[in-house]
N, C-alpha and C positions, 0 to 999 in steps of 0.2 A: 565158593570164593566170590568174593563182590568185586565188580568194575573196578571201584578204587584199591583193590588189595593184587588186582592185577597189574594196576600201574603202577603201585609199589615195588612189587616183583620184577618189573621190566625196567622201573627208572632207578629205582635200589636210593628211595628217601625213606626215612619215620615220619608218618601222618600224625601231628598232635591233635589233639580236642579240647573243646571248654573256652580258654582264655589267656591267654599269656600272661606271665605273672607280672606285677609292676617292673619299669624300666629304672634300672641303677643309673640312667644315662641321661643329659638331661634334654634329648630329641630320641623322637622314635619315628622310625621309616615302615609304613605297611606301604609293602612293595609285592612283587612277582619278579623272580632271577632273570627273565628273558623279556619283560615289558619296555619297548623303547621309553616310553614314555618315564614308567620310575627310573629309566637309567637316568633321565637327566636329571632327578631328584639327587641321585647317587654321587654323581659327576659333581654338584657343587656343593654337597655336603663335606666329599673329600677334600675339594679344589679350597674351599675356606676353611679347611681344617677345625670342624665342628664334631664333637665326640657326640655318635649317637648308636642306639642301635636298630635292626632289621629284623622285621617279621614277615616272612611271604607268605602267602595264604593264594590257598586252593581257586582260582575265577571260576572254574565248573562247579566246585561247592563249597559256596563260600557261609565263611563261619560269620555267627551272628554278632561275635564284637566288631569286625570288620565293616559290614550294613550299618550297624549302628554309628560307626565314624563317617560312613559315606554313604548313604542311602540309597550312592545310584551303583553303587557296586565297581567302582575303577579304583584304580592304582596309579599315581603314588597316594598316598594320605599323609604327610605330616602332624605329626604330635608334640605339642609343645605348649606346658604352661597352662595345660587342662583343653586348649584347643587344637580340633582337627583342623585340619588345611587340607584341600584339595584341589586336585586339575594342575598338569604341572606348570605350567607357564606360570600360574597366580603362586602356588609353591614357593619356587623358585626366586619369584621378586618379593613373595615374602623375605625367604633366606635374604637377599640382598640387601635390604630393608632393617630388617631387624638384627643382624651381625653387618654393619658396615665398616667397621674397624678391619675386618676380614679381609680376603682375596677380593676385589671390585669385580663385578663383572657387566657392567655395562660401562661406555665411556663416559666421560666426567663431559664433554664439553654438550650442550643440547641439541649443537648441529646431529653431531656424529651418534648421538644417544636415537635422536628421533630416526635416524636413517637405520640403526640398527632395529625399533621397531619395526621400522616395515619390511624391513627385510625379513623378520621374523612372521608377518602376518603373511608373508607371499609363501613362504616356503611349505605352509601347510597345502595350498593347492597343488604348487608345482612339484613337488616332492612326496609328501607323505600319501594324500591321498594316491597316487599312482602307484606308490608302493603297495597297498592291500591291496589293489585291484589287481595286479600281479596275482596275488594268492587265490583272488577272486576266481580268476580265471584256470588255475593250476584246478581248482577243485574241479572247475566242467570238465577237465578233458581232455576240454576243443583245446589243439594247435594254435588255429584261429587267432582263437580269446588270444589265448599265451602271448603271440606275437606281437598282435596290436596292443594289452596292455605294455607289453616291455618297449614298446615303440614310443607309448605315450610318458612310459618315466623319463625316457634317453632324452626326448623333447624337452623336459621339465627341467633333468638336470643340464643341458644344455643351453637352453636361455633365463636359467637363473644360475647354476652355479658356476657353471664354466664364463660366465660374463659379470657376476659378481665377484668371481676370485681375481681374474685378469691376472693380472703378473705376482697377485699378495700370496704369502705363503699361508694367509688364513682373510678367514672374512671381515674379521677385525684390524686386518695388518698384519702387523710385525710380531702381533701376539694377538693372541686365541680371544676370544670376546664371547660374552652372552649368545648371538648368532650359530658362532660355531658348537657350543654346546649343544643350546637347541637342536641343533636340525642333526648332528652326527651320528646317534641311534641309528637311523634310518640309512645312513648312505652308506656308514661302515657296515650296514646287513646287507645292501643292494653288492657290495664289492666281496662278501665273504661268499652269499648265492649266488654269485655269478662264477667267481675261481670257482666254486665243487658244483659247477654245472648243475646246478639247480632250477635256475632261471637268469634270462640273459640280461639283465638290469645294466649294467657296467661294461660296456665291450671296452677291451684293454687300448685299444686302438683309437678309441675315438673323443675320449678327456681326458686328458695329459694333466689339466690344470686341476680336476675333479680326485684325482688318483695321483697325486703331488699334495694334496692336502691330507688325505687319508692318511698317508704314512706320515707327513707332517705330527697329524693328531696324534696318532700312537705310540708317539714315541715321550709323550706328556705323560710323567707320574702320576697325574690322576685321573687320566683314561687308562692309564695301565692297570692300577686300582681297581676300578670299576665294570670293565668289560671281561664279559662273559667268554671261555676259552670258545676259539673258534668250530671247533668239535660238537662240543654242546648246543651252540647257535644252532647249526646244522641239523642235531637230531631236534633240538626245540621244532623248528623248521618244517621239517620231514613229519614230525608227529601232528603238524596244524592241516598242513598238505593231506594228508589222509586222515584229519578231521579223530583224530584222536587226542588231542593234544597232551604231553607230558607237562604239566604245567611247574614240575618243581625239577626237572634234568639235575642231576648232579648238584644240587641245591647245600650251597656254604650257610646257610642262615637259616631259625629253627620254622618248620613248617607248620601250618594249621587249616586246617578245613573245615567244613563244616559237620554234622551227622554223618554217619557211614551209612553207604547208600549200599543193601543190602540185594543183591538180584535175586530177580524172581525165580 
């Protein structure tokens, strides 16, 4: 039996081959069920009520219509009109862009538009990257590591999210904005590994304002839509932690890989 027929057996998905057949739809999503990044592809496909569909494909072996969309091998890909689109940020203002009749998601006025860019270019330092280094460190071992990476998200989200939320029930206000999309992948994972004691990302005690937007989030229809059950997260999680990764968990949408990789 082969590596991947073992993680068939253990994650209980159908591995498909070859190519997917053309989309009836008139967008296509090449995604991965657990990638924060296509989550946000996800989140405003729902959010503008765009009819399309999903292909997730295998990142440890990936299939070659997939490369050929995206050369550098990430997730999300956008399909649309004979063109791929990639890298979510450009994605996503794609989407903006080209359905503006749609849900809006950036603000209309340019003060408020330009402050949510930067808000958005800060949050990859102080947020995301501290997030995998977290993981970074879970795989050495070291306590050590573990602490000081969790040390340096707390920081992150502390003089950016708990000081860009202030009293607003979202980073946009009074309603959810481009920001809050963006960066939520990430902090609803910091808040899901920290409750099943995973990793200590989130202590409950010490962002009131951070952990008042969360629940704020999920209670929006099309995060409800789009987030993975929290179970799942968890083994997703657990199988990158010990470097096995299940890349398709309990996977809603049809899967593809690349050749079956056959053990020696």
């Amino acid at each position: 039996m082969s590596a991947e027929q073992d993680t068939q057996a253990l994650y209980g998905y159908e591995t498909l081959r070859g190519k997917p057949p053309p989309s009836d739809k008139p967008l296509r999503l090449l995604s991965m069920e657990y990638c924060p990044y296509a989550e946000r592809a996800r989140i405003v496909l729902v959010k503008k009520g765009l009819e399309h569909d999903i292909i997730n494909v295998h990142l440890g072996n990936k299939p070659q219509f997939f490369l050929d969309a995206n050369p550098n091998g990430q997730v999300p890909v956008l399909q649309h009109e004979g063109q791929d689109i990639y890298e979510s940020e450009v994605l996503v203002e794609y989407l903006e862009n080209r359905f503006p009749e749609t849900a809006t998601l950036y603000p209309k006025d340019p003060a408020e538009r330009a402050l949510a860019r930067l808000l958005n270019a800060q949050h990859g330092s102080k947020i995301i990257s501290h997030f995998y280094k977290v993981f970074g460190a879970i795989r050495s071992g070291e306590q050590a590591a573990i602490d000081e990476a969790c040390a340096n998200f707390q920081k992150g989200v502390e003089s950016w999210a708990e000081q860009k939320l202030g009293d607003k029930p979202f980073f946009g206000g009074d309603e959810p904005n481009i920001v809050d999309i963006l960066v939520w992948p990430w902090i609803y994972r910091a808040d899901i590994l920290t409750r099943s004691n995973f990793a200590n990302y989130l202590p409950a005690d010490k962002f009131p304002r951070t952990l008042r937007w969360i629940e704020s989030m999920r209670l929006l229809p099309y995060i409800q839509a789009t987030v993975a059950p929290d179970a799942d997260l968890m083994k997703f999680a657990a199988s990158v932690g010990e470097k096995t990764v299940g890349y398709n968990i309990a996977s809603k949408h049809p899967f593809y890989a690349g050749p079956e990789k056959v053990a020696a």
